[in-house]
C-alpha positions as CSV (number, residue, x, y, z in Angstrom):
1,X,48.4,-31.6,87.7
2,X,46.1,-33.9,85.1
3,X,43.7,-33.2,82.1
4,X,41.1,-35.3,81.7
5,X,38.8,-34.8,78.9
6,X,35.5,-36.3,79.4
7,X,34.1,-36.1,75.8
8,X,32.4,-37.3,72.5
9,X,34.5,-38.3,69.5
10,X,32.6,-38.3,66.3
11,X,33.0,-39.5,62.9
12,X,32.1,-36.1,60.5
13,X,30.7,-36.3,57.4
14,X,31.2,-32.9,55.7
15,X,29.4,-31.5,52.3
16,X,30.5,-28.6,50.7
17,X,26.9,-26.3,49.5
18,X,25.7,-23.2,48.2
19,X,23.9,-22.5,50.7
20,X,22.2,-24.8,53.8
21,X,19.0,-27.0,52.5
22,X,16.0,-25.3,53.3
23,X,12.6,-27.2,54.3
24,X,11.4,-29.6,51.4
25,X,14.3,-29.0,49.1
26,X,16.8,-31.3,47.5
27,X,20.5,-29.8,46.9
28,X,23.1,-31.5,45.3
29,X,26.4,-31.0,47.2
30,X,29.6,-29.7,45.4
31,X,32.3,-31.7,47.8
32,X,32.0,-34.2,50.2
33,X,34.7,-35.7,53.0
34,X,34.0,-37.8,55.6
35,X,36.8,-37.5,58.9
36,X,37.1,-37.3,62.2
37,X,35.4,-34.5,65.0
38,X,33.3,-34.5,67.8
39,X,33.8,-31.3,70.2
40,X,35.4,-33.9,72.6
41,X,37.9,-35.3,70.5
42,X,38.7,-31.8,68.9
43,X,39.4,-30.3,72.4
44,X,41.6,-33.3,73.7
45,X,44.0,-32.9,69.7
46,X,44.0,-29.3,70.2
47,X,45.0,-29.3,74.0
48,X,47.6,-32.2,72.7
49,X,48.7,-29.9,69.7
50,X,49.2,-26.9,72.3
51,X,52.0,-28.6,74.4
52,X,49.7,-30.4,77.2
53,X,49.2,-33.7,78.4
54,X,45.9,-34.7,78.2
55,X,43.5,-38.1,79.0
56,X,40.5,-38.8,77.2
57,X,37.3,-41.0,78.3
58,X,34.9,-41.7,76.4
59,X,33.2,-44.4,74.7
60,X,34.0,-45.9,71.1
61,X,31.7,-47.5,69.1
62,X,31.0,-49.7,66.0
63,X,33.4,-48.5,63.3
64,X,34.5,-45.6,65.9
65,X,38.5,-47.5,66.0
66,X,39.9,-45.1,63.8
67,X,39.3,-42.2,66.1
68,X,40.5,-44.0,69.2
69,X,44.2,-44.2,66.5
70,X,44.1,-40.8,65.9
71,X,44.2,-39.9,69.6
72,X,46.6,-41.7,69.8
73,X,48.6,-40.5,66.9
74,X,48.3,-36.7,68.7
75,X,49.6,-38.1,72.0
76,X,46.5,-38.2,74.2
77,X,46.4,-40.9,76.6
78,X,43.5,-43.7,75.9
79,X,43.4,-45.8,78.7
80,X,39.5,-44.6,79.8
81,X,37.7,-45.2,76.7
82,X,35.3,-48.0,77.1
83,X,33.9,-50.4,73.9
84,X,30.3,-50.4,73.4
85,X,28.1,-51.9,70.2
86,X,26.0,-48.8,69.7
87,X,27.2,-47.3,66.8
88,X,29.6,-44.5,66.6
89,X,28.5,-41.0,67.0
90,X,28.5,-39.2,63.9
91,X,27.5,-35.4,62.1
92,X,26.5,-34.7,59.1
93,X,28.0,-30.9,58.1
94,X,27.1,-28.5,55.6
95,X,29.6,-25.9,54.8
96,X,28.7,-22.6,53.2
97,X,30.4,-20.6,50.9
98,X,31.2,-18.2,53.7
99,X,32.6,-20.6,55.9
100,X,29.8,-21.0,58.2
101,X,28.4,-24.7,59.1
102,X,25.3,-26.3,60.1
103,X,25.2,-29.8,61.7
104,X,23.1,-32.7,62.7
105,X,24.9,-34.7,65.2
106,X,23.5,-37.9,66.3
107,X,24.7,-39.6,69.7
108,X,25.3,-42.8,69.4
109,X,28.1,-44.2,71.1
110,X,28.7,-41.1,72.9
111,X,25.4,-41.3,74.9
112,X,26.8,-44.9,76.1
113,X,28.7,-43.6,79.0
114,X,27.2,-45.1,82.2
115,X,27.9,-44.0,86.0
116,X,30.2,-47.0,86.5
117,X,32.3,-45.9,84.2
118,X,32.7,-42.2,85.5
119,X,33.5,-43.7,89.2
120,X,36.1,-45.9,88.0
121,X,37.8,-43.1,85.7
122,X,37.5,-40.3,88.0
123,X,39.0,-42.2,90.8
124,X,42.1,-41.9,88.7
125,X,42.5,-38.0,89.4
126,X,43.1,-35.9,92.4
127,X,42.3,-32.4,93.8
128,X,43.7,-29.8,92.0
129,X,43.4,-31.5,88.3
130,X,41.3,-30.5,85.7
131,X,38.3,-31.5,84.1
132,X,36.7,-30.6,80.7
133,X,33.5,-31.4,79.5
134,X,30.9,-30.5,76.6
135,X,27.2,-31.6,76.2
136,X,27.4,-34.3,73.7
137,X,27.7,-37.2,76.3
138,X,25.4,-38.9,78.7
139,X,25.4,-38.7,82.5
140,X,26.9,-35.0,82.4
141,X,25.3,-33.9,86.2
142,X,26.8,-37.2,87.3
143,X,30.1,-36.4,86.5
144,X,29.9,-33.3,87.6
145,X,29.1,-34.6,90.7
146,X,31.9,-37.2,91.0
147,X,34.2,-34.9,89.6
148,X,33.2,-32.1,92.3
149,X,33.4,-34.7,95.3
150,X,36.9,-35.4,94.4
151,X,38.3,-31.3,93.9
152,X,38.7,-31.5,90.3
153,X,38.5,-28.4,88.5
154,X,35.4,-28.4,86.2
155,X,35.5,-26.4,82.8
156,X,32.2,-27.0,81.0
157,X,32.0,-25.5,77.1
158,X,28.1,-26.1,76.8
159,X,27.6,-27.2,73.4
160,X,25.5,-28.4,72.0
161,X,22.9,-26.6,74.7
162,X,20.0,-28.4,75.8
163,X,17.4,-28.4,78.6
164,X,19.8,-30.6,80.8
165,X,22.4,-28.0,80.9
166,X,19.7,-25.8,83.4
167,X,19.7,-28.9,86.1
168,X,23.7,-28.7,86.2
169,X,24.8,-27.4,89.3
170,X,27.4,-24.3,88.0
171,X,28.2,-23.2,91.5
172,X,30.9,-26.8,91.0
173,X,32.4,-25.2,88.1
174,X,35.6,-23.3,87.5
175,X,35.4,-22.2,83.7
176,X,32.3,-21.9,81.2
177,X,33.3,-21.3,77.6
178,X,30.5,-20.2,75.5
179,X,29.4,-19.0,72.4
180,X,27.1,-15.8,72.0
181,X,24.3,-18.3,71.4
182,X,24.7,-20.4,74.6
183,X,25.8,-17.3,75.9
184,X,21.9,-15.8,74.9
185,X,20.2,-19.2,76.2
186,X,21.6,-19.5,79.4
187,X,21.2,-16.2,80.7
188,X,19.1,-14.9,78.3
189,X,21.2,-11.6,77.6
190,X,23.3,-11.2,74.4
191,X,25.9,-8.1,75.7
192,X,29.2,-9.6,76.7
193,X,29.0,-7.2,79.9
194,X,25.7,-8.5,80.9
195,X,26.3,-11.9,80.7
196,X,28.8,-11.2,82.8
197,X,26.8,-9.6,85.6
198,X,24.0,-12.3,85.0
199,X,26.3,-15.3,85.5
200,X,28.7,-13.9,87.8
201,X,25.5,-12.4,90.8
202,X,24.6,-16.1,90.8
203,X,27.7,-18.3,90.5
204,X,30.2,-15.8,92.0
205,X,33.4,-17.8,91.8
206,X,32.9,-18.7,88.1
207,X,35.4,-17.5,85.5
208,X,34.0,-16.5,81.8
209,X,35.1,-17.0,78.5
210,X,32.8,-15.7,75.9
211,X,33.5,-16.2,72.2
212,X,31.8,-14.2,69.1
213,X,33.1,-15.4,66.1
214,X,34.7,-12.6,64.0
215,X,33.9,-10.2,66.7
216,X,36.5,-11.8,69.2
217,X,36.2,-12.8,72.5
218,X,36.0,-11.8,76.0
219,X,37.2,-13.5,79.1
220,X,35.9,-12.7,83.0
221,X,36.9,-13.4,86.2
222,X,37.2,-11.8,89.0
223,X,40.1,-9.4,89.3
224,X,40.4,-9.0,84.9
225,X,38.1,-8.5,81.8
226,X,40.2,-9.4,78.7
227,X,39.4,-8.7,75.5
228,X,40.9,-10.4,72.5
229,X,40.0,-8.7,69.1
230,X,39.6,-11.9,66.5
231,X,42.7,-12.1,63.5
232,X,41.1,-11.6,61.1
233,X,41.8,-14.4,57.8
234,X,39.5,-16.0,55.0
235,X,37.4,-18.2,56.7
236,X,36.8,-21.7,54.8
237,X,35.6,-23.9,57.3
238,X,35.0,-22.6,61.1
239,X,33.7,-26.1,62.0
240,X,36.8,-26.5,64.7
241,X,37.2,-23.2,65.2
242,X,35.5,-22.7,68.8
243,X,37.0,-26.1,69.6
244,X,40.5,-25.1,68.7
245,X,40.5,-21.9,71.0
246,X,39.2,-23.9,73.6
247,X,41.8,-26.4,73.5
248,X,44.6,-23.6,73.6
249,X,43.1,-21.5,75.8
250,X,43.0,-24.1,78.2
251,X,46.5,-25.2,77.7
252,X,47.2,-22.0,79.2
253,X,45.0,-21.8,81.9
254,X,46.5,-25.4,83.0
255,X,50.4,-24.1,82.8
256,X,49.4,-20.9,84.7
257,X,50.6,-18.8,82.1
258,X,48.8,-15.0,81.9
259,X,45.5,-14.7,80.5
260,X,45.9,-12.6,78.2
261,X,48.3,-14.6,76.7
262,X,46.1,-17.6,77.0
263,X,43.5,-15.7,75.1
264,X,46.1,-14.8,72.2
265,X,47.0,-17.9,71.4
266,X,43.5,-19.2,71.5
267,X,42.7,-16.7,68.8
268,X,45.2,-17.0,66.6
269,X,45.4,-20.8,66.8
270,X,41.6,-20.8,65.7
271,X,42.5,-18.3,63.3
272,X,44.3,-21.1,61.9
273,X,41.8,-23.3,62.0
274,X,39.2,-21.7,59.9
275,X,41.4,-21.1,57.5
276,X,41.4,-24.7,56.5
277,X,39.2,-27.3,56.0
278,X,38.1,-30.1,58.2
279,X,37.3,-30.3,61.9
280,X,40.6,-32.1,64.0
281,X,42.3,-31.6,60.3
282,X,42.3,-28.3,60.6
283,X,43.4,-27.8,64.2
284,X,46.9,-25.8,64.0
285,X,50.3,-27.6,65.9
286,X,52.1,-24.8,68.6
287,X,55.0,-24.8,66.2
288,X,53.1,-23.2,63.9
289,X,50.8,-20.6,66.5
290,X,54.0,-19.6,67.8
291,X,55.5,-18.3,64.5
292,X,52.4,-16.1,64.7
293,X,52.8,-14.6,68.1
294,X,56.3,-13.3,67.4
């Protein structure tokens, strides 16, 4: 069994505020740092971090070299990232006080990806493996559909959500992780219970993982409803955070090991995460969840 991550790697430029700039106003920023991200790239160093063995595709762009290193650097296999000359994607982040973020993400290299490209890389994998995917490439339905053709098993995290994520056929996947936003805009209902009900009476063999910030997280499928209570910790930067308990959650998903366990360690690795600053930065090693677990 195979990961593949097909996903956008992003170079993060992060400013420290008082509070996010409103309409028409000038702030000055207290801290600035500029570093890796991108929800792709996040979820392949925290599945890598977690224990598992994990391919990333992708496209790098102008000035996007160092992010292709760092993958490296965490042990995730390169081989299906493609050069292009658009420019690399990129974010600009503002940090609060609290913790909280806001960000403006821009494409660029990561809207590159053509259908060639998804052939040729998928044809790599076999029934059975895994896929993971986010919303911040091009050509999402089209992998899908390759990926579907071939038996892959599809886990879609939905972020950032856009109109293109309603002509996505959901009945091919095997996990959605969401937010209580994209939670709220795909179904239109906010309760973990009734999201639930809405997505499960229309894609009935789709499992659930719902995250809520500092209110936990909830994960449905069809024989258990899990919850995990958040640990609570200081929060400095939750820029990674969902990201991070992706990445671990998934790990144990992929390993087979019990859900409830998978969702512990998501929580406590992202636990980790907020607690520092940066987006891959801050993503926690299992040497260091694990002291936590015991």
């Amino acid at each position: 069994m195979k990961i593949l991550n097909f996903g956008s790697m992003n170079l993060d430029y992060v400013y420290q505020v008082e509070h996010f700039v409103q309409p028409g106003e000038t702030l000055a920023a207290l801290e600035q740092k500029a570093g890796p991200g991108g929800k792709g790239l996040n979820q392949s160093i925290a599945m890598a971090r977690a224990g598992a063995e994990i391919w990333h595709a992708g496209c790098v762009g102008i000035g996007g070299e160092r992010l292709e290193q760092l993958l490296k650097e965490n042990q995730v296999h390169t081989e299906y990232l493609r050069r292009t000359d658009e420019i690399q994607g990129n974010a600009v982040i503002q940090v609060n006080p609290s913790g909280e973020n806001c960000i403006l993400l821009y494409g660029g290299s990561n809207r590159a990806i053509i259908p060639k490209q998804i052939t040729e890389t998928i044809e790599n994998f076999e029934a059975g493996d895994y896929l993971v995917l986010q919303n911040e490439i091009s050509c999402l339905e089209k992998i899908v559909e390759e990926a579907a053709k071939k038996g892959l098993r599809i886990v879609l995290n939905p972020s950032p959500f856009e109109e293109n994520l309603h002509n996505l056929d959901y009945h091919k996947l095997s996990w959605l992780l969401v937010n209580e936003i994209e939670a709220s805009q795909l179904t239109g209902k906010s309760e973990p219970d009734k999201v639930w009900s809405c997505l499960h009476a229309e894609y009935p063999k789709l499992n659930v993982v719902m995250t809520m910030g500092s209110q936990g997280a909830w994960c449905f499928t069809l024989r258990e409803r899990i919850f995990q209570p958040a640990i609570q910790v200081k929060a400095v930067d939750t820029t990674a955070a969902g990201d991070t308990f992706t990445g671990y959650f998934l790990r144990g998903v992929t390993i087979g090991e019990n859900l409830r366990e998978c969702m512990k360690q998501a929580a406590v690795a992202a636990a980790l995460s907020v607690a520092r600053t940066g987006a891959s930065d801050s993503i926690p090693y299992w040497d260091e969840v694990e002291k936590h677990l015991k």
